[in-house]
N, C-alpha and C positions, 0 to 999 in steps of 0.2 A: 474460456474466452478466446484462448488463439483459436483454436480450430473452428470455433465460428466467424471470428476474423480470416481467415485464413480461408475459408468457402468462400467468404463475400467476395472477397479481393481477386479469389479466379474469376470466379462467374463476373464480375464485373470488368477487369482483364480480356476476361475471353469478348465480352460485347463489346468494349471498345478497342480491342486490335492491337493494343499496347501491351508495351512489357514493361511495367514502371518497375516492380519487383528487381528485376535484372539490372537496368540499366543502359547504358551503352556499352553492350559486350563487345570492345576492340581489344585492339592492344595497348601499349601505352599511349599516355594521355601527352601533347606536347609541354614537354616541364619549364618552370619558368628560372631564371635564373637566381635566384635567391630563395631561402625558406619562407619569408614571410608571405611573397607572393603566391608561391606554391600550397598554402594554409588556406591562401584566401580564396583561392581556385576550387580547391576542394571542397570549403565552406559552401561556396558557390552551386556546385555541383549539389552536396548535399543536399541543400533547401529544395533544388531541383528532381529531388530522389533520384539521382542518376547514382546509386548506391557505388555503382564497379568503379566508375571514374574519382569519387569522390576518395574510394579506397585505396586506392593508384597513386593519391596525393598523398595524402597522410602516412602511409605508408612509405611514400618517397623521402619527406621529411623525415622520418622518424630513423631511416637509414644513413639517409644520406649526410645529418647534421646531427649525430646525435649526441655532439655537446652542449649544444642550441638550447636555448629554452624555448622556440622555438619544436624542436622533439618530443619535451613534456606537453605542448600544446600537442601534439600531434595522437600522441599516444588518449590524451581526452579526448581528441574528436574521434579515433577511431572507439572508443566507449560509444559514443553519441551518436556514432554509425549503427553501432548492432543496437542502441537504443531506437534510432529512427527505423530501423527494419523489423521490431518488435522481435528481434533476439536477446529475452531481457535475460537469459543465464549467461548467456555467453558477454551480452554489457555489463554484467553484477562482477564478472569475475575480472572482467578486464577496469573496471572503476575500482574494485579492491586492490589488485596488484597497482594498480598505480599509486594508491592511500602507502601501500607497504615502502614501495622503492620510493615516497616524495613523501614522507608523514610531515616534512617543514613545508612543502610549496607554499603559494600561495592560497590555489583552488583546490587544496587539498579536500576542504571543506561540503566545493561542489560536487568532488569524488563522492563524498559518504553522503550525499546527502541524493546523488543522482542514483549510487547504487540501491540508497532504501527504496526510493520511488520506482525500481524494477518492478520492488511487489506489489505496487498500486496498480502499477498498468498489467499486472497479471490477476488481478481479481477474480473471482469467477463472474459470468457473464450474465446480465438480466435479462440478455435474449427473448423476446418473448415467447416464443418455442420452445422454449426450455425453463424446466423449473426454478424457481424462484434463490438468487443467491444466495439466500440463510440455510437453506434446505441443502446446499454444497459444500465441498468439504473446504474447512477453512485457514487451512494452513499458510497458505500468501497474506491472508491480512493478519496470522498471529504475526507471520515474519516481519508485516509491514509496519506495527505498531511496537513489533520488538527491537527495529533497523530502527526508526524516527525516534524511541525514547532516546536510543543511545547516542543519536545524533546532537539531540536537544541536548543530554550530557554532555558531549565531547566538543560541540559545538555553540553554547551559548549566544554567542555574538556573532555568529554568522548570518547574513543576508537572509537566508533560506530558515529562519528558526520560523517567520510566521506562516510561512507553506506547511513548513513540519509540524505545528502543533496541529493544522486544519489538517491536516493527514491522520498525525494519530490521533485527534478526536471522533474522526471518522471509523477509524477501525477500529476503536474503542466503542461506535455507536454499533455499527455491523456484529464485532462480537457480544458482545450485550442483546442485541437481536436474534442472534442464532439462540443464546442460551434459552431464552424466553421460548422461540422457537422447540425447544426441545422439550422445555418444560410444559408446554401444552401439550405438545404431546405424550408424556406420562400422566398428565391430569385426564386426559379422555381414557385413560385405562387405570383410572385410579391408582397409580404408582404415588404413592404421597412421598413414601422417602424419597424416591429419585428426583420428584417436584422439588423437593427441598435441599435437596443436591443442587440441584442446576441453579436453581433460584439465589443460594448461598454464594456459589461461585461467579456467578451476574454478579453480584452487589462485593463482592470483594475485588474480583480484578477487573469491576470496569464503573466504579463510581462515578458520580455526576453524569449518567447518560438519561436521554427522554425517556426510555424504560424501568429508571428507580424504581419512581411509586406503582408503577402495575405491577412490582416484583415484589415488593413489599406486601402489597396486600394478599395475594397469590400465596406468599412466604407463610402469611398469617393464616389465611386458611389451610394451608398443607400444613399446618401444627397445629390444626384444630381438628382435622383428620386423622392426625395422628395422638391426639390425645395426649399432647404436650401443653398444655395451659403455661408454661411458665416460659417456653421456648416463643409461642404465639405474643404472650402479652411483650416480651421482651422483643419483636420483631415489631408492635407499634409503638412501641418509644424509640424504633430505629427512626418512623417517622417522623418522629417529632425532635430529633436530632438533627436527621439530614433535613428533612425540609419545613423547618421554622417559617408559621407566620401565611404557611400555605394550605387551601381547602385540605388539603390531604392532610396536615398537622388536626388542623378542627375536626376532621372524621376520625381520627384515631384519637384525638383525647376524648370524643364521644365514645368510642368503641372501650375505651376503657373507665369509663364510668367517673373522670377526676375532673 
């Protein structure tokens, strides 16, 4: 996803003549006399994507005062720097160190909850020149849905719990998708046990996603490929467990003759 981001933004760059990337590359920026004002400068600068300037300030804060709480703000906005430049390892690392040295802050919470969403905005990319996200490797949204559980742990009552559930419901739908994804693909080469592999591990580590019941029934015929009667019939009363009272329950109590 960055390096398609990261093409667009020249070529776009290059036709409009601008360096938003960079910034205003001077020297220092004129500082204001207090930290608070100097926060708000940078802030400023930021929204502006004047990246260098904005770093100039935060950076000045975070030296210049760094009894302040003022500084712990400072130290988050430069997170939210390399967050707004789409440097999400280098914003992951800097939102962790600051959870470590402030675990009482306040926005400690916006720490852990800014560092998960690193691996959202590193997804891979649906570009449409480029193969489809399931088909890519998916390690950002394990991380992403393994950073928001712990979140939701560590953080129940925080602000951000209903982003983060809509996050990791999400990467719990995307890996749920791949799996499927993968399972089709050993059914067009008749792999039945690997169907029933992938298919197993869909329905365990990503319960309640829109691809339950096409994995269930999938599940059931890769056990009837394999000649497991007892694994099958016990794969349609998963249906009628998990989804009570639904067409798919009335197919499988059909399918099983009760």
């Amino acid at each position: 996803m960055r390096s398609v981001v990261a093409f667009l933004t020249v070529v776009l760059l290059s036709a409009s003549g601008c360096s938003t990337l960079s910034g205003s590359q001077g020297g220092d920026p004129d500082y204001a006399a207090d930290a608070e004002e100097n926060l708000r400068l940078g802030s400023e600068a930021l929204e502006n994507k004047d990246f260098f300037k904005s770093q100039k300030y935060f950076e000045y804060v975070r030296v210049k005062y760094p009894y302040q709480e003022a500084a712990r703000e400072a130290e988050l906005r430069l997170a939210d720097l390399d967050f707004a430049r789409e440097a999400f390892a280098e914003a992951r690392d800097q939102y962790q160190a600051f959870i470590k040295l402030h675990p009482t802050h306040a926005k400690v919470d916006y720490a852990a909850f800014r560092s998960a969403l690193t691996h959202v905005e590193d997804y891979p990319s649906d570009f449409f020149a480029l193969p489809p996200s399931e088909e890519k490797d998916q390690g950002e949204i394990r991380a992403a849905l393994s950073t928001m559980e712990e979140f939701l742990r560590q953080y129940p009552d925080s602000q951000y719990v209903p982003e983060a559930k809509r996050h990791a419901d999400d990467a719990r739908k995307r890996l749920a998708e791949h799996e499927l994804y993968v399972a089709r693909f050993y059914t067009k080469r008749e792999r039945w046990k690997a169907v029933a592999q992938r298919l197993e591990s869909l329905l365990t580590k990503y319960p309640g996603t829109p691809y339950e019941e096409e994995a269930l029934f999938d599940l059931h015929e890769a056990y009837v490929k394999l000649n497991d009667p007892k694994r099958a019939e016990e794969t349609l009363r998963q249906v009628l467990r998990r989804l009570p009272g639904t067409p798919a329950a009335q197919k499988a109590q059909q399918m099983l003759g009760t």
